[in-house]
N, C-alpha and C positions, 0 to 999 in steps of 0.2 A: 504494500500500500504506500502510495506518497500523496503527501499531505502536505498544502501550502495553505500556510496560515496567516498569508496577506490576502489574499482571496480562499477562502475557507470553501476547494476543490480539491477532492479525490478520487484518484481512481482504485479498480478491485478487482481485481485477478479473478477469475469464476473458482465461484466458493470461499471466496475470503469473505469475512465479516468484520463491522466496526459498528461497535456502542456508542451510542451517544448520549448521556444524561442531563436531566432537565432541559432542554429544550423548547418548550412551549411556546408557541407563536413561530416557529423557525421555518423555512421551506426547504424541503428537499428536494430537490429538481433530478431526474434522469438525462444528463448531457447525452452520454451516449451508453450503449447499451440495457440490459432488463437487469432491476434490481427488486427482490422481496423486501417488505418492509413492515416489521410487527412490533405493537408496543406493549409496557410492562402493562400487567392485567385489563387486557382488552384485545378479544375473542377474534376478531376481525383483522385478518391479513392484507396488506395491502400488494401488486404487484406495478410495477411504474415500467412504463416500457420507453424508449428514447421522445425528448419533447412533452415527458407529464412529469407532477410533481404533486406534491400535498404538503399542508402544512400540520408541524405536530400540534395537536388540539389538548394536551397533557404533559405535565412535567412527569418523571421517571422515567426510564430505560426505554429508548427503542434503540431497535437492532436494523441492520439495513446487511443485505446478503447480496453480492452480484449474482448472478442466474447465467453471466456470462461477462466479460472481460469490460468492466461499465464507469464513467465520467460521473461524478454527481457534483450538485454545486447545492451551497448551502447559503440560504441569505435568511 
């Protein structure tokens, strides 16, 4: 994984994961590639495919998985 933390973009090797806590209000964006996206206690998975994004709606753990070799941008 690399991580720029002047612009808060990573990319993710398919099958690598990165936690991100407290978050709420934050957007995940899928630059490029498919990434799975599920948060601490809440049932409902998300899957983001290139050009969609959501925003975290809870502070605690969410987890974001590449599905394949994937760009995200975090604002």
């Amino acid at each position: 994984m690399t991580l720029n933390l002047d612009r808060p973009t990573f990319t993710l090797d398919t099958g690598q994961v990165v936690s991100l806590d407290d978050l709420a209000g934050t957007r995940i964006s899928a630059i490029l590639g498919t990434v799975w996206v599920t948060y601490e206690d809440n049932r409902k998975d998300l899957v983001l495919a290139p050009g969609e994004s959501l925003v975290i709606a809870q502070d605690g753990r969410t987890v974001v998985q590449a599905l394949q070799p994937a760009l995200v941008n975090l604002q």
